[in-house]
Every structure is written in structure tokens, then in C-alpha cells.
C-alpha positions as CSV (number, residue, x, y, z in Angstrom):
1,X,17.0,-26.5,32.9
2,X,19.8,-25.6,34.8
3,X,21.1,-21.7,34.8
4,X,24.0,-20.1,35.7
5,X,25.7,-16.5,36.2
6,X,29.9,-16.1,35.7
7,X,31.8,-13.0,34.7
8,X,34.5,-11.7,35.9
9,X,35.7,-10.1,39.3
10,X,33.8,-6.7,39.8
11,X,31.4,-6.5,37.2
12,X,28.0,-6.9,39.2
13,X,27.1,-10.1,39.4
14,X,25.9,-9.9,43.0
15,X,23.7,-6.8,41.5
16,X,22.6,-8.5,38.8
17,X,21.9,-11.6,40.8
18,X,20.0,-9.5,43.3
19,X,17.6,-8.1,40.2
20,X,17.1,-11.2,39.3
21,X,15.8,-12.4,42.7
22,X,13.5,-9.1,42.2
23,X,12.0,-10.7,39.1
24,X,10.9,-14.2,40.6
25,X,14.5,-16.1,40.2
26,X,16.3,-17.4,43.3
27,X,19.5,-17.2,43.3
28,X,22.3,-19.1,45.2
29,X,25.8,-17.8,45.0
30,X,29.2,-20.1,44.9
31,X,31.4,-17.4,47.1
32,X,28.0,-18.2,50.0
33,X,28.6,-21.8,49.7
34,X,32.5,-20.7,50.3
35,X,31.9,-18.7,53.0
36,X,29.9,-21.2,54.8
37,X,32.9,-23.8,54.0
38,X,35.6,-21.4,55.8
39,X,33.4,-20.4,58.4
40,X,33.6,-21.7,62.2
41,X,32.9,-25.6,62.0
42,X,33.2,-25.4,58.6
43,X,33.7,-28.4,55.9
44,X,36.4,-27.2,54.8
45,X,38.3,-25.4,57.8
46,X,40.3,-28.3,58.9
47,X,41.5,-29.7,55.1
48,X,42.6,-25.9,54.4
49,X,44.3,-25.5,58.3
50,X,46.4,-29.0,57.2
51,X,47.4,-27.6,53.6
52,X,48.4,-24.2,54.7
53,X,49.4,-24.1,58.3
54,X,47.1,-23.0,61.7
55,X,48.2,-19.7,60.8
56,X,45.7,-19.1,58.5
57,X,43.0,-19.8,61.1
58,X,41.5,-17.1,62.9
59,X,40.7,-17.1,66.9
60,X,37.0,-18.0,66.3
61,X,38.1,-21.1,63.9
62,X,36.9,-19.5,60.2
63,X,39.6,-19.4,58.2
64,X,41.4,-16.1,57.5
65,X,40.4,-15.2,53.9
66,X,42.9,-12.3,53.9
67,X,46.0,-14.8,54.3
68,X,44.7,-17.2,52.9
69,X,44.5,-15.0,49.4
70,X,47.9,-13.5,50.1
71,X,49.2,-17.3,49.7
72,X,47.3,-18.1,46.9
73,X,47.0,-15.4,44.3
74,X,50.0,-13.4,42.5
75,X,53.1,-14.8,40.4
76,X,54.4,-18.0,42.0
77,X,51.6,-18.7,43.6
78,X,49.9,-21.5,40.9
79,X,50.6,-24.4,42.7
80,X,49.0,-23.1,45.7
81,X,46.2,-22.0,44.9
82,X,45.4,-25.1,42.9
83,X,46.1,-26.9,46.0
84,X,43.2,-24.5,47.2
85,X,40.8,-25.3,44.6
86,X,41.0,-29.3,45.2
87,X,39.6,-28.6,48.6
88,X,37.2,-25.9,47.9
89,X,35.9,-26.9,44.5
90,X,34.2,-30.1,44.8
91,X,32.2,-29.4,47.6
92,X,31.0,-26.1,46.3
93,X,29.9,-28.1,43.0
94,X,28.5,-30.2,44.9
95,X,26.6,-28.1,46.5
96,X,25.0,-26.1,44.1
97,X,24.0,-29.2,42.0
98,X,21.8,-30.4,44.5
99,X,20.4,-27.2,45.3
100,X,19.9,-26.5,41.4
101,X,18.0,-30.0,41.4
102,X,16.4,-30.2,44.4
103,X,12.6,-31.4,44.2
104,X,10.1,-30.5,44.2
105,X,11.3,-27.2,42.8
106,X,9.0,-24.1,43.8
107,X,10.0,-21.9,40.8
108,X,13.1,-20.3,38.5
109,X,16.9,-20.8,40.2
110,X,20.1,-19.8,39.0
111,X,23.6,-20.5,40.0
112,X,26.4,-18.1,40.3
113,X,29.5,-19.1,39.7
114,X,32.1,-16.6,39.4
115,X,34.5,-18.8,37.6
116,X,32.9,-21.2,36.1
117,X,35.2,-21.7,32.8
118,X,38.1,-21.7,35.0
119,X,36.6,-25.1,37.1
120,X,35.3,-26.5,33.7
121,X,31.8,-26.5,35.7
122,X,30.4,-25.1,32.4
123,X,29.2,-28.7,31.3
124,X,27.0,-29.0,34.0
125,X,24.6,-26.1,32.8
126,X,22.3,-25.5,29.8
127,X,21.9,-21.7,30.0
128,X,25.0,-19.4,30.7
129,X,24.6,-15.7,31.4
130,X,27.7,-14.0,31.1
131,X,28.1,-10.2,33.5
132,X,31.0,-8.3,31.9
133,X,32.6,-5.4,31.8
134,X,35.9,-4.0,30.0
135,X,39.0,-4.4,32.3
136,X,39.9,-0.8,33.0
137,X,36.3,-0.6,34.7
138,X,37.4,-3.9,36.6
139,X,40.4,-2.2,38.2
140,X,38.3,1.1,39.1
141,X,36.1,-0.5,40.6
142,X,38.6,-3.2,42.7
143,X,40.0,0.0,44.0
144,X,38.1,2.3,44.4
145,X,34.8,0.2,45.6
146,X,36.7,-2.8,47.3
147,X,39.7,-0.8,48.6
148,X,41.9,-3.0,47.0
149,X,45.3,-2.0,46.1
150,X,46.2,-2.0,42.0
151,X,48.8,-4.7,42.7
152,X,46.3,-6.7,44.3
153,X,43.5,-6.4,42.1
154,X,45.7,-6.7,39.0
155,X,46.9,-10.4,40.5
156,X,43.2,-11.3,41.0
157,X,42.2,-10.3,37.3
158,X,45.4,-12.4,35.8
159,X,44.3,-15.7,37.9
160,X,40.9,-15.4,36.4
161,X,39.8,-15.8,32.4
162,X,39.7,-12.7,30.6
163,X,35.9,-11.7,30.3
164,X,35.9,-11.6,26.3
165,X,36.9,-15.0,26.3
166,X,33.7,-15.9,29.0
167,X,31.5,-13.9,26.7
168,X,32.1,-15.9,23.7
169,X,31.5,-18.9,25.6
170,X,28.4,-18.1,27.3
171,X,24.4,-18.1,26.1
172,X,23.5,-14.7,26.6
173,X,25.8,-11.5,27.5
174,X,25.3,-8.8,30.0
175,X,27.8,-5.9,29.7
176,X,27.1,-4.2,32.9
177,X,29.4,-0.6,32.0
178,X,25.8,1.5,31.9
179,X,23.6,3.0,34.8
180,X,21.6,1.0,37.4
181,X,18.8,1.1,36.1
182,X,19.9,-0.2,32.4
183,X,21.2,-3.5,34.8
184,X,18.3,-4.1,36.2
185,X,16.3,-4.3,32.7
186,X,19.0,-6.6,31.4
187,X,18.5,-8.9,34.7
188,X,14.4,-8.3,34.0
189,X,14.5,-9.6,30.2
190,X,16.8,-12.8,31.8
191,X,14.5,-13.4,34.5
192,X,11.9,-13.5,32.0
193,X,13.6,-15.7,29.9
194,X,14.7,-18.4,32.5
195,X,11.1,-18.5,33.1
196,X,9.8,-19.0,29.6
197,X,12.4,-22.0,29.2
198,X,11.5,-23.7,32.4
199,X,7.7,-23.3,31.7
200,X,8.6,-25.1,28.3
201,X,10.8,-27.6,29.9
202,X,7.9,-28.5,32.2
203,X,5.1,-29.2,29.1
């Protein structure tokens, strides 16, 4: 059984990921496997350098996230960022898949793909679990947590799908707008669950 985390931007899915890990389930993050791609030697340093210019390389050869987002995201910017998504995309899927189905497999994994709807990677899994939270608490905590200014963050949320319409689409909901510790019994029942359906999978 493949498993995946999405939600939107700032509404703890590192967190919840983290409590999952806590409970048994390893986790591997999409925005790791990006990282890695943009980092110094990189897969996907040079495509990005000969779509967008040298300029968004940094001295060390990683590419310059904070550039790089400045062309990509906010009004006009669609095409562009698309462009950004046919070189990132694929290998990150690809990625993930063949950690996700490596064997033999020691225990429970999850995915998390932050926007999973948005690629149409949702076909490839058979449990979704959906971290939400309403959109004013979005923009609190872009700012206040992330230092992001409300122009910014407001340009991130509009390039993303609203998280109502992720919940509706997803297996099992987790609206992270409670206390720490309510999370962490949320990502406890999940980690229990995952586990349940894998044993089942396996007899």
C-alpha cells in the first residue's frame, strides 16, 4: 500500500510527518528530494541554470531558491513556473516511487507530497492523508513563523489548491488548528492505521 501526506503550505505537515516517524512510519519528504535536486552537483542544477539564466546559481553551484521563487510564483508568472515543474516534477516522482517500493521493505513508509493534486500524482497512491488548516491560520503562520511578507505568502497560497478542495479529495483528514499535543494523537491513530493496512496487505 502506498501512503501519502499533502495539505497545504504551513499547516504542519513536516510536524505531523515527524510524529509519524515517532510511531514506527518512515517518512520521506518531496521538498528533500528537491533540495537534493538544487543542491551543488545536483540533477537538476544545470536544466534549471539553462531555463532561467546562471543568475539563479549561487557561488557554491546550488541553485538560489530565493530567486528562483521570485521568478516563479505571483501573477504573470504561470508559464514560468510550469516551465519549473517539467524539470523538477518528474524526477521527484520518480524518486519517491522507488523509495515507496523499494524491497525488501523493513516496515510502514509514507510519502509527503505537498502538492500532490496540483501534479495529478494522486493516482499513484492508495491512502491519502490530508494536513489542513483554515487560510487565515495559513497566512499567520507564513509570517509570522517563516518571515514571509503577506504579499508573498498570499502568492504562494493562490499557486497552490485550496485546502477544502484537498480535503474532499483525500482518505482521511487532519485539521491541524489545535495544540501540539492534539497533532500528535491525530499522527498516532494514522501511524496506527498505515500499519493495520499493510499488515493486511501482507496476509
Amino acid at each position: 500500500m502506498r501512503t501519502v501526506v499533502t495539505g497545504g503550505i504551513a499547516c504542519g505537515k513536516s510536524l505531523f510527518a515527524e510524529h509519524l516517524r515517532r510511531n514506527g512510519v518512515d517518512t520521506l519528504d518531496a521538498d528533500d528530494i528537491v533540495r537534493s535536486l538544487e543542491s551543488p552537483g545536483g540533477a537538476a542544477v544545470e536544466e534549471i541554470a539553462a531555463a532561467f539564466g546562471r543568475r539563479m546559481l549561487l557561488p557554491d553551484g546550488s541553485v538560489d531558491r530565493a530567486a528562483l521563487a521570485a521568478e516563479v510564483f505571483g501573477p504573470g508568472r504561470e508559464e514560468s513556473r510550469r516551465r519549473l515543474e517539467g524539470i523538477i516534477h518528474p524526477k521527484t516522482r520518480k524518486s519517491l516511487l522507488e523509495w515507496l517500493d523499494a524491497r525488501p521493505r523493513p516496515g510502514p513508509r509514507a510519502a509527503v507530497v505537498p502538492l500532490l493534486f496540483e501534479t495529478g500524482w494522486d493516482r499513484d497512491f492508495d491512502f491519502i492523508v490530508c494536513v489542513s488548516a483554515d487560510r487565515r491560520t495559513q497566512l499567520r503562520r507564513m509570517v509570522e513563523l517563516r518571515g514571509m511578507r503577506p504579499e508573498d505568502a498570499e502568492a504562494r497560497l493562490a499557486a497552490q489548491m485550496p485546502c477544502e478542495e484537498k480535503e474532499k479529495r483525500s482518505s482521511a483528514v487532519v485539521r491541524n488548528c489545535g495544540s501540539a499535543g492534539e497533532l500528535a494523537r491525530k499522527a498516532r491513530e494514522i501511524a496506527q492505521a498505515i500499519a493495520r493496512a499493510m499488515e493486511e496487505e501482507r496476509t
